[in-house]
C-alpha positions as CSV (number, residue, x, y, z in Angstrom):
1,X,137.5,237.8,87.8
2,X,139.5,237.9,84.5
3,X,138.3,239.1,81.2
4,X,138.2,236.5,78.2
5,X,140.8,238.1,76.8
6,X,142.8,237.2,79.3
7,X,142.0,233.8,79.7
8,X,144.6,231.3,78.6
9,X,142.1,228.9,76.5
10,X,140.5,231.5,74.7
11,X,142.1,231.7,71.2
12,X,141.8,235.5,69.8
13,X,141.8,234.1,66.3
14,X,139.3,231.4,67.0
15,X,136.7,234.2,68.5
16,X,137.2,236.4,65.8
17,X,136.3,233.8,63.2
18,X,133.1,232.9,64.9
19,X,131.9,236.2,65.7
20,X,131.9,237.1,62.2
21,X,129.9,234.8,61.2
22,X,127.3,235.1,64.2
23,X,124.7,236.3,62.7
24,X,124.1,233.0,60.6
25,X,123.4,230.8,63.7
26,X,120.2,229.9,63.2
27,X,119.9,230.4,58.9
28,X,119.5,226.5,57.9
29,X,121.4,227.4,54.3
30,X,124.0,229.6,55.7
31,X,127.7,228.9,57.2
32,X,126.4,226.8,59.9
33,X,124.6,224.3,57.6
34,X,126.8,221.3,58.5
35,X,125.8,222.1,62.6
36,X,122.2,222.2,61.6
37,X,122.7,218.5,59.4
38,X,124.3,217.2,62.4
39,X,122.3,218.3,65.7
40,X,120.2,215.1,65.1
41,X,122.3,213.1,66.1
42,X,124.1,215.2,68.9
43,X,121.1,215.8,70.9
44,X,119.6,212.2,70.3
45,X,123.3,210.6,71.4
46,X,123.2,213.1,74.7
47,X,119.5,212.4,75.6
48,X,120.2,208.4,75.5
49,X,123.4,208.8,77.5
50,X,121.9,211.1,80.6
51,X,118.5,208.8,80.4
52,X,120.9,205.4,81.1
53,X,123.8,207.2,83.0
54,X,121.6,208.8,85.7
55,X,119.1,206.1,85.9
56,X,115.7,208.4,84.7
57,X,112.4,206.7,84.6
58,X,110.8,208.4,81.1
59,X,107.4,206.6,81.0
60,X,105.1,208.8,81.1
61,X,104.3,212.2,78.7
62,X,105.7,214.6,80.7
63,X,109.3,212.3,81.1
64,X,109.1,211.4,77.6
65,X,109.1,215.6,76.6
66,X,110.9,216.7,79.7
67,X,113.6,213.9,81.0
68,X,116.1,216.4,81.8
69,X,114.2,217.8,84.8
70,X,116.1,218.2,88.2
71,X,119.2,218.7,86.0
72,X,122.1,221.6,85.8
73,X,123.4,221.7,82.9
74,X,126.4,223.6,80.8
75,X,127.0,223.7,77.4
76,X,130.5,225.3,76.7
77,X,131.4,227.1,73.7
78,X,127.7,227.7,73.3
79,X,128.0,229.2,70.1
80,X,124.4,230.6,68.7
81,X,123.0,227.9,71.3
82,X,121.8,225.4,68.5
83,X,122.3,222.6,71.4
84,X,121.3,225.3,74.6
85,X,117.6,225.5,72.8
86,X,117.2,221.8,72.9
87,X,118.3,220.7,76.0
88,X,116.2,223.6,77.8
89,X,113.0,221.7,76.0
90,X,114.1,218.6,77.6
91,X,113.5,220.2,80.6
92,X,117.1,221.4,82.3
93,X,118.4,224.1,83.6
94,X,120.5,225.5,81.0
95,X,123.9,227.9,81.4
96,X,125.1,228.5,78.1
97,X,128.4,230.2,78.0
98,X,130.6,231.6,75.1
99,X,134.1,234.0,74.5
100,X,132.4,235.6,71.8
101,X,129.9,238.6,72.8
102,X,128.0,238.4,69.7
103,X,127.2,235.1,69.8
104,X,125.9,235.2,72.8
105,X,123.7,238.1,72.3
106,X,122.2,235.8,68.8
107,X,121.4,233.0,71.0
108,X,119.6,235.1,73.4
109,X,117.3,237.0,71.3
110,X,116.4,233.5,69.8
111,X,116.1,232.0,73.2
112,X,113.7,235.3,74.0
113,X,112.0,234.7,70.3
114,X,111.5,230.7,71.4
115,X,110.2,231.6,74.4
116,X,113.1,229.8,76.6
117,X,114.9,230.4,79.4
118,X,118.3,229.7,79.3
119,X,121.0,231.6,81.0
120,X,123.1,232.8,78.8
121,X,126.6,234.0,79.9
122,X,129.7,235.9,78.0
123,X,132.3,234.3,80.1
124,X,134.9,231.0,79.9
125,X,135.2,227.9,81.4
126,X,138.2,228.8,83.6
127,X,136.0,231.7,84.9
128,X,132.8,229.7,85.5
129,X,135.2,227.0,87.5
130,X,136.8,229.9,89.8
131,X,133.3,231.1,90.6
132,X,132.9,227.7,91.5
133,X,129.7,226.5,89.4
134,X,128.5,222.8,90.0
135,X,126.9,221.0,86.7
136,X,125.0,217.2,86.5
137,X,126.0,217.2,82.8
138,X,128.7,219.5,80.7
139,X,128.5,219.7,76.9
140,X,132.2,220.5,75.3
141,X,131.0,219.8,72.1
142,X,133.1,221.0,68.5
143,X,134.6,223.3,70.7
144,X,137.7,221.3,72.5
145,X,139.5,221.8,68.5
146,X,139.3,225.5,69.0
147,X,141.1,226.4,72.5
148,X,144.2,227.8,72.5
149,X,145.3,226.1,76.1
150,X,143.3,222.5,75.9
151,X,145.1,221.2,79.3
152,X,143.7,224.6,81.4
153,X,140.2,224.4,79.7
154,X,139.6,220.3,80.4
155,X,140.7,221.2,83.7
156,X,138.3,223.7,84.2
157,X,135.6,221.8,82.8
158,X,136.2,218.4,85.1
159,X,136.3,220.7,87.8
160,X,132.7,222.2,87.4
161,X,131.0,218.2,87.3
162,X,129.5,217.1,90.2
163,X,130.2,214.0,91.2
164,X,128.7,211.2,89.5
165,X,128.0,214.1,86.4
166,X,128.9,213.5,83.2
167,X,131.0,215.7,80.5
168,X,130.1,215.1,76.4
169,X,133.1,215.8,74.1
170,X,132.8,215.9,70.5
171,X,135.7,216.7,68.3
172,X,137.6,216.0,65.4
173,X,140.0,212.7,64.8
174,X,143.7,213.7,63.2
175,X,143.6,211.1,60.6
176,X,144.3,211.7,57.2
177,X,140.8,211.1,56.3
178,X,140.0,214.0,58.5
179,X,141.6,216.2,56.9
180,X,140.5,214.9,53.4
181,X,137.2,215.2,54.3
182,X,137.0,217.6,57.5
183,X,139.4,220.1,55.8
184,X,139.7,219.5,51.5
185,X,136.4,218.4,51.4
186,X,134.0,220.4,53.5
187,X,136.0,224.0,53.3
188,X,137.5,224.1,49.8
189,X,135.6,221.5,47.5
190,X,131.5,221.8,48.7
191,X,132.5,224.8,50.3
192,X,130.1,223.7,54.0
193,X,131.9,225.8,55.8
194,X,134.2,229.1,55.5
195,X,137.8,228.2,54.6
196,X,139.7,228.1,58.0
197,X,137.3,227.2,60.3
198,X,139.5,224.4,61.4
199,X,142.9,223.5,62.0
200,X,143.8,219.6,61.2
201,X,146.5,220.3,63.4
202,X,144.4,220.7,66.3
203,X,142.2,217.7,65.8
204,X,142.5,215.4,68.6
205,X,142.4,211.6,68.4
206,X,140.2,210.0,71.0
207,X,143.0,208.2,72.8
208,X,144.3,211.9,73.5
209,X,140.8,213.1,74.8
210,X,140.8,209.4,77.0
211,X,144.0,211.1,78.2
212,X,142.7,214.3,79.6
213,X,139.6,213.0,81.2
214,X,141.0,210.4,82.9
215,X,143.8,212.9,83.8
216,X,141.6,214.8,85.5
217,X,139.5,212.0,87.5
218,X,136.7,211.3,85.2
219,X,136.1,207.4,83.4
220,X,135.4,206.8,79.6
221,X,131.5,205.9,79.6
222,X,131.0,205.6,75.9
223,X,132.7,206.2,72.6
224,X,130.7,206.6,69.5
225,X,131.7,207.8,65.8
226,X,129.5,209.7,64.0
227,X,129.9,209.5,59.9
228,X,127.8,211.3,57.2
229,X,125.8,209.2,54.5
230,X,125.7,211.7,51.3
231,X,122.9,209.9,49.4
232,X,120.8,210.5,52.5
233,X,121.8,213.6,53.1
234,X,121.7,212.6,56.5
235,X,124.7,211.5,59.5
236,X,124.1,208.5,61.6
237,X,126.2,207.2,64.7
238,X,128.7,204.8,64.3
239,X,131.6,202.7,65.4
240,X,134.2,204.8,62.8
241,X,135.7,207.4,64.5
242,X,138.1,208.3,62.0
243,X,136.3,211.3,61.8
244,X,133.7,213.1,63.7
245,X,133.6,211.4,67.3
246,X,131.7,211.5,70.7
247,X,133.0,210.9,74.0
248,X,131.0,210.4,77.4
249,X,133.1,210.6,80.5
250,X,131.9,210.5,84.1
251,X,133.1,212.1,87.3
252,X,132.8,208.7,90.1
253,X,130.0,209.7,92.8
């Protein structure tokens, strides 16, 4: 098996960033502010999608708490595992994997301090795909911007879904109102996040992510925007996606 380092997806730079700022995963105030403001959202979107694309009956207490039950999932580019806590309490069998080593030693203590079990991995995509893993659902979410090789790491990731799974991507659009807002705005005028932390550049536009899922066998299921209201303090799906966007693809049966 191949280290990270080695790894063609993994982006030195990128790791580097994150790890430094590791230790503020779970502070609510701190660098990751903007993650915690938008989780919301992210996990209701990925909840309604799995409960209509897999059929689940949630009718009861126990469905309503735990829908995700009988499920495998991955959520890539883990991070401090502010999305692996919350899809273990909806009851699925997490693997959370991340390039950087200090993140995933945050998100386990918390995961140990929330009294959850989710397997958390140091490790890549293109290394859980050659031990051949199988998933129900994969989460690439904010992570697709940072890869250094994005045609080896979607490859990966489509090959891990079982048939009839279904992958969430979540990225950035490359739209000039991205990068007023993504980039002027949120690093160097409120100051959400550390100056650098993205690269307009990188953004993808969701015709491009349509590309490289259906490149690699997998079918659009859903496309939703997601847009921040400032005198609510609060972000809310939507149909813009000149921004921040979601994407549901599905691996046919």
């Amino acid at each position: 098996m191949s280290t990270t380092a080695e790894v063609k997806s993994v982006d030195p730079a990128e790791i580097a960033n994150f790890s430094a700022m590791a230790d503020e995963w779970w502070d609510e105030t701190g660098k990751f502010k903007p993650l915690h403001k938008f989780n919301p959202i992210r996990i209701q979107y990925i909840r309604d999608q799995v409960i209509s694309h897999f059929g689940l009956t949630v009718t009861d207490a126990r469905t309503r708490l735990k829908p995700f039950e009988e499920l495998r999932l991955l959520d890539i580019g883990c991070g401090g595992g502010l999305l692996s806590e919350p899809m273990a309490r909806l009851g699925a069998d997490v693997v959370a994997a991340d390039a950087a080593e200090k993140n995933i030693k945050i998100a386990s203590l918390h995961a140990e301090q929330s009294g959850l079990q989710i397997d958390y991995r140091h490790t890549t995509a293109e290394e859980l795909a050659a031990a051949g893993e199988q998933f129900d659902v994969i989460l690439n979410m904010e992570v697709i911007e940072h890869v250094a090789d994005i045609e080896g790491f979607m490859s990966a990731c489509a090959a891990m879904l079982k048939p009839g799974g279904i992958m969430f991507v979540a990225t950035l659009n490359r739209t000039a109102k991205s990068f007023a807002l993504a980039i002027v705005g949120a690093e160097y005028v409120l100051r959400w996040l550390p100056r650098g932390t993205h690269n307009w550049k990188k953004f993808l536009k969701p015709s491009e992510v349509a590309h490289l899922v259906r490149g690699r066998g997998l079918n659009v299921e859903d496309l939703a925007g997601a847009s921040y209201i400032p005198f609510e303090d609060r972000w809310h799906l939507t149909r813009d996606l000149s921004v921040n966007y979601l994407v549901t693809a599905a691996k046919p049966a």
